[in-house]
N, C-alpha and C positions, 0 to 999 in steps of 0.2 A: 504494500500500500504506500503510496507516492506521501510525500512530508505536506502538500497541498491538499487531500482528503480526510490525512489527520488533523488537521487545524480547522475544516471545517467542521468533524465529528468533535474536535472538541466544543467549537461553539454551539454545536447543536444541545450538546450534553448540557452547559452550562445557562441555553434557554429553557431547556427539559427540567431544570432544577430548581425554575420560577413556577413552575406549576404543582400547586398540593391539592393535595385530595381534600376535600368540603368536610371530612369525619375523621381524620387524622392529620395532626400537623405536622404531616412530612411532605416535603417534594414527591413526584408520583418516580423519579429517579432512585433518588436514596430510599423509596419502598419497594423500589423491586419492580415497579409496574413497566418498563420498558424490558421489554428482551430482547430488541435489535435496534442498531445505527449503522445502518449501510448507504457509503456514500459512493456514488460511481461514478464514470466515464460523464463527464458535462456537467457535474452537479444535479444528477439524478440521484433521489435519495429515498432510501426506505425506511420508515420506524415500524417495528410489530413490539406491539403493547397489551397489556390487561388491564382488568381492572379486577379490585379486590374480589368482585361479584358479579355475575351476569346479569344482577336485580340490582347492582348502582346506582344512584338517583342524577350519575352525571353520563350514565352511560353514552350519550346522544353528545355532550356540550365535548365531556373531556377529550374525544378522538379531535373534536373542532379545534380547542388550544391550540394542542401539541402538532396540527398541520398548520396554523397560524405562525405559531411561535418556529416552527423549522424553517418556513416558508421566509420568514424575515432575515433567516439568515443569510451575508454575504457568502454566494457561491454559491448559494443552492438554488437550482433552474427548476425542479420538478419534485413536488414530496407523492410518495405512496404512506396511508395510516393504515396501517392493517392489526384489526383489533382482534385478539383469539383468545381464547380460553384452556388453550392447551399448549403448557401444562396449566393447573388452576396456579392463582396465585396462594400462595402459603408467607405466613409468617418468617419461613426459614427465606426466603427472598429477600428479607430488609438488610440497610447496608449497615456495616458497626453505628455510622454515624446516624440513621435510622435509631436503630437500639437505643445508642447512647440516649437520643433526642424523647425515645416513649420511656425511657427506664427501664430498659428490658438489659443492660448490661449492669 
């Protein structure tokens, strides 16, 4: 991976980390709810994400952020949101800094 798709995954990561979940105050990052940042050839780029639940109450909004907020970023020409449920999201997904932030360390 070229040092120009890491710079834009990182920024992508760091607008991914403005966005929390409405029922827990973590980023939906540091909870584990992304499971991909795939940036490609022209600034084509993929997120596949979850959400804690398939009965969510942002299920509709929070795919919308997270193509808002990638879409903003320099470089990136094209986002795909691709929301799944597999695997479920679990607890064991949060990041230390999650933990630390619920008390769970």
């Amino acid at each position: 991976m070229s040092n120009e798709f890491l710079s834009i995954e990182e920024e992508i990561v760091t607008e991914l980390k403005t966005i929390f979940d409405p029922e827990i105050p973590v980023n939906i990052y540091d909870l584990g709810l992304i499971y991909e940042v795939n940036v490609g050839e022209g600034g084509k780029t993929q997120v596949v994400m979850t959400l804690t639940s398939p009965n969510c109450p942002v299920a509709e909004s929070m795919p919308e952020e997270v193509f808002d907020k990638v879409s903003g970023v320099e470089g990136v020409t094209h986002v795909d949101v691709n929301l799944t449920f597999d695997p479920p999201w679990t607890k064991d997904m949060l990041s230390e800094e999650a933990m630390l932030e619920l008390g769970l360390l």
